[in-house]
N, C-alpha and C positions, 0 to 999 in steps of 0.2 A: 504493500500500500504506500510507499515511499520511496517511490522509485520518482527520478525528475520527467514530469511528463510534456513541462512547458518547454518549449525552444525558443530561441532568440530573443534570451534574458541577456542583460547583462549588470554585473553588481554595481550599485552606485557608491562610492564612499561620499561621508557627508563630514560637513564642516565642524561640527559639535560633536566630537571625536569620546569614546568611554571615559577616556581620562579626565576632559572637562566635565561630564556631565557625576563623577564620583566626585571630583572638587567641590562641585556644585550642592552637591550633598552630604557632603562631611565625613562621608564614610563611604567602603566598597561596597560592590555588591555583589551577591552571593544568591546561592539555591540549597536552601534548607532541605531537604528530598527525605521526609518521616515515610518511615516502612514498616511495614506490620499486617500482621490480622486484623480482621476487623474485630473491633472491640477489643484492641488490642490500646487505645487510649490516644493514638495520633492526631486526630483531627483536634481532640480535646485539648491535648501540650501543645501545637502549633498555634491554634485560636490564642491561648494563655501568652505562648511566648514574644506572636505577631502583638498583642496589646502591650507587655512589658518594653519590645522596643520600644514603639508608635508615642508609650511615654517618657520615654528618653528622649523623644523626637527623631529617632529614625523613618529613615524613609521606607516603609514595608507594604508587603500584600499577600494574603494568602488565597492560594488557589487551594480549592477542595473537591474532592475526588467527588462527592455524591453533588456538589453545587456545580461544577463543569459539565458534570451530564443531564443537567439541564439546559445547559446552553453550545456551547461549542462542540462539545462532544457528545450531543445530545440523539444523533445517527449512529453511534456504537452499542453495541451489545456486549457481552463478558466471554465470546469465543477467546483464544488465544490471538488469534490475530486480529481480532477489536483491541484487545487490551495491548497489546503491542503498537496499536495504532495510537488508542488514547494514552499512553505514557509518553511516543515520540512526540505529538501535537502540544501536549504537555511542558516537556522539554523545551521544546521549542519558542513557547511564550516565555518560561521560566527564565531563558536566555535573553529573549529581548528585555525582559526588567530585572535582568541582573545589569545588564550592560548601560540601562538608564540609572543605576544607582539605586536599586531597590534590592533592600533585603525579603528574596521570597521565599516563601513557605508553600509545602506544597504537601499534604496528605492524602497518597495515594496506598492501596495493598501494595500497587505493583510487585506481584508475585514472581516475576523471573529474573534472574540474576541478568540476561542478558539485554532486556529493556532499560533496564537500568545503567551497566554500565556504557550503553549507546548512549544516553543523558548524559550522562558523566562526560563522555568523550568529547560534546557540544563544547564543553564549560575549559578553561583554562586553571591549571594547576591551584587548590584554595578554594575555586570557587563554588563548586559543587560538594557538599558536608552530609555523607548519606549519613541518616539520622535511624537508625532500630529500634523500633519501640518494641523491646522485648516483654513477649507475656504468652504465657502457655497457654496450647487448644484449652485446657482446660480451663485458664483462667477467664478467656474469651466467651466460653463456651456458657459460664456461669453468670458472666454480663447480660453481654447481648442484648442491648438496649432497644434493637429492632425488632428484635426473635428471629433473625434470619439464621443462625445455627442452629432453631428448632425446625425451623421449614426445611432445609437443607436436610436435617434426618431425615424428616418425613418425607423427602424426596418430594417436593415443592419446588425447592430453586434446586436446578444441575449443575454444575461445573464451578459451587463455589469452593471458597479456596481456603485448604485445609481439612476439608470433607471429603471431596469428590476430585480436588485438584488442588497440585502443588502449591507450598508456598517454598521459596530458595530463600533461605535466609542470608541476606549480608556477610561475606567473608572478612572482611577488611571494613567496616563501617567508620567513618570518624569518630562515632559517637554513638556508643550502647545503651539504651535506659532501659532501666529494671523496674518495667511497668505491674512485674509481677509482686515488689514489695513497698513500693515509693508510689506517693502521693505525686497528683496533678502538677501542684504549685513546683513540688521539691523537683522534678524532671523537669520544669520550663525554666529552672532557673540555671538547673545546669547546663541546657543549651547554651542561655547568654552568658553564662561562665565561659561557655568553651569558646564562643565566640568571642570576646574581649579579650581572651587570652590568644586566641590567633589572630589579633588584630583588626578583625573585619570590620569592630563599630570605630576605627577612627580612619586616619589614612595613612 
């Protein structure tokens, strides 16, 4: 689904180059990339950590996996190659507001190790911070604030993920949370830990 289909492109380079526009906002920018089960607590620490900057006065935005498919992604389904589609499309916005000087956040499953490290490879060295929200089927399982891993038993929803289809967990994550014994707040803070400590909120 990402193959180049248009011909006689040609790239423009513009005048208000990344560098001005990270000046411009006092900090770099970056792609927060939370991964996980659902119910796994991602979208909840991203939502928590996008406000923690926003009151620092960073410049942020979170995209989210169930509110994208409302809109832009809103023609995908959860086959393997939807989801491979909706992670590149993904990516690819995540790129243009990293490169505006937006710290973005993004809470997707995105269950394959190899969708993901195609995101990764968009982004330059730093910028791309895969983020695991670690928490067991079971821990998920007992959540499940939708009941979608009761429908999934029940053979309701097919090919979710963890039941019926993979989930790859992160080899090399930047950044681990142990959503299986740590609170909301205590995991959004250690993102902006990690993040000030590799210099992303200043320049």
């Amino acid at each position: 689904m990402s193959e180049q289909k248009a011909t006689n492109i040609t790239w423009h380079d513009h005048h208000v180059d990344r560098a001005s526009r990270w000046k411009q906002a006092g900090h770099k920018g970056a792609v927060l990339w939370f991964t996980g089960l659902s119910a796994c607590g991602k979208s909840t620490i991203a939502n928590v950590v996008d406000h923690l900057l926003h009151e620092q006065g960073k410049r942020t935005y979170l995209l989210d996996g169930d509110n994208i498919r409302h809109g832009l992604n809103k023609n995908l389904g959860f086959s393997a190659a939807d989801r491979a589609e909706n992670i590149r499309r993904i990516g690819e916005v995540a790129k243009l507001f990293s490169d505006a000087g937006v710290i973005t956040s993004t809470a997707f499953i995105s269950p394959y190790k190899a969708d993901r490290d195609a995101v990764r490879a968009l982004l330059d060295d730093g910028q791309f911070i895969e983020i695991f929200v670690n928490a067991s089927l079971e821990t998920c399982e007992a959540r499940d604030p939708k009941g979608l891993y009761k429908k999934a038993r029940a053979g309701e929803i097919k090919g979710f993920t963890g039941i019926d289809d993979p989930y790859e967990a992160p080899e090399n994550p930047e950044l681990v949370l142990d959503s299986n014994n740590k609170g909301i707040d205590e995991l959004a803070q250690e993102v902006v830990a990690y993040l000030d400590a590799k210099g992303v909120l200043t320049l």
